[in-house]
C-alpha positions in Angstrom: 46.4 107.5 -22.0 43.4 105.2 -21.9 40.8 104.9 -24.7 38.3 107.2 -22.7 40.6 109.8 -22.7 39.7 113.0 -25.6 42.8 114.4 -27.8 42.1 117.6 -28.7 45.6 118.0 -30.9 47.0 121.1 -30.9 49.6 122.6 -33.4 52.1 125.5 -32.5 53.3 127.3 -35.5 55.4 129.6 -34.3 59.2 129.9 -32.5 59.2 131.8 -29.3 62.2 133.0 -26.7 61.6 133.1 -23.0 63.7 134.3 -20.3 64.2 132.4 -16.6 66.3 134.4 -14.2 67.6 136.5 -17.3 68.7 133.7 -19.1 66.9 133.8 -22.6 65.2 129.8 -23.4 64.9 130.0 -27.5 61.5 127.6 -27.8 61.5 126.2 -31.0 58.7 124.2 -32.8 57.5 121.2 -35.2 54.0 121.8 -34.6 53.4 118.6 -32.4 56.4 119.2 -30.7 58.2 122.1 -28.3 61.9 122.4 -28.0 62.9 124.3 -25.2 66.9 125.3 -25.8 68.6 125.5 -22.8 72.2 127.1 -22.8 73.5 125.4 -20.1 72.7 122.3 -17.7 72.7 124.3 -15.2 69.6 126.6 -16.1 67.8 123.5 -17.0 67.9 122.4 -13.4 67.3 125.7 -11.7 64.5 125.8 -14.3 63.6 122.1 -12.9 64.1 123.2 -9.5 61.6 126.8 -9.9 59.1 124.9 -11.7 59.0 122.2 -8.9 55.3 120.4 -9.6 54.8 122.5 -12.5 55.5 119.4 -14.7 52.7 117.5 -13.0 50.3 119.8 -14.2 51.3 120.4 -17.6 51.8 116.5 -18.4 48.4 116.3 -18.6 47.5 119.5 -20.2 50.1 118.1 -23.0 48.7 114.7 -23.4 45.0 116.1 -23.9 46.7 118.5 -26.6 48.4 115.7 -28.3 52.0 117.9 -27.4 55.7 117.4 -26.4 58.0 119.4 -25.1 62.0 118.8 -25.0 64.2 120.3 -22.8 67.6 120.4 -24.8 71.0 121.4 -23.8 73.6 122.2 -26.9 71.7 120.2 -28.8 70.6 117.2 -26.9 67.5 116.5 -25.5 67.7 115.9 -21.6 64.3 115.4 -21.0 60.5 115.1 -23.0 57.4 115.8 -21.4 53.8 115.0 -22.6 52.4 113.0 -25.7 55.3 111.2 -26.0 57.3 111.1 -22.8 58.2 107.5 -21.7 59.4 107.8 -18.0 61.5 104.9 -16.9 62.5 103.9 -13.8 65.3 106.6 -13.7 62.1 109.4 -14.0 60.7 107.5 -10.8 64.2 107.1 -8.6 64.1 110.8 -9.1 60.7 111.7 -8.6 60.6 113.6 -11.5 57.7 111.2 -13.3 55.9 112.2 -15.3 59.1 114.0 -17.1 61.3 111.5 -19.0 65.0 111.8 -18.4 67.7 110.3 -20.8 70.5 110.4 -19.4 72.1 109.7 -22.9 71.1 113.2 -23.6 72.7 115.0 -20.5 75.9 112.7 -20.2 76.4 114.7 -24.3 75.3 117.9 -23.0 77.8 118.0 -20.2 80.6 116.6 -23.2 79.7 119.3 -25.4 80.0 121.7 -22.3 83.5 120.4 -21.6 85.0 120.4 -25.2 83.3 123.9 -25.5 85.2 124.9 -21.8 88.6 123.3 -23.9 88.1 125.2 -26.8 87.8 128.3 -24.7 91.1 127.9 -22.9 92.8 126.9 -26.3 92.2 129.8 -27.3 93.8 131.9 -25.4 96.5 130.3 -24.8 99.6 131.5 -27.4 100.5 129.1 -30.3 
């Protein structure tokens, strides 16, 4: 953001749920800041995928607002977009800038997708 540009912050005090293609999104917030919980990785990129451009619209609708949002997958945060998204050269090799990806953040996801998978089969197997 340049020094011309006008914040006009924005604060959201409330949680919210959203469905995509009948999957239900719990949105969560901080005020300053928008989690979107995604169940799986897979619903975040079909999310991704649908709302192809969408993020190039809202990036600056979020910086003007002084928001963020986080896309998170069992508890890790794959991406952030807005006020304080910091795309990298991984957000650009994927065309995805102006959406920040941490790949940190999905490598746990898809861990904590696996261990939950294991768990899963443990349990019904007979002890």
């Amino acid at each position: 953001m340049t020094d011309g540009d006008a914040v006009a912050p924005l604060s959201v005090a409330t949680d919210l749920e959203l469905t995509v293609d009948g999957v239900p999104v719990g949105v969560r917030s901080t005020g300053d800041r928008l989690f979107l919980e995604v169940p799986t990785l897979r619903t975040a990129v079909r999310m991704a995928r649908d709302g192809e451009g969408l993020e190039e619209r809202l990036a600056p609708v979020l910086r003007v607002t002084d928001l963020t949002v986080e896309v998170r997958v069992r508890e890790a945060t794959v991406a952030v977009l807005g006020a304080d998204a910091r795309p990298g050269w991984l957000s650009r090799e994927l065309d995805v800038d102006p959406v920040e990806v941490r790949v940190g953040g999905a490598l746990a996801a898809v861990g904590r997708t696996v261990l939950a998978g294991t768990r899963r089969v443990a349990r019904l197997l007979p002890v």
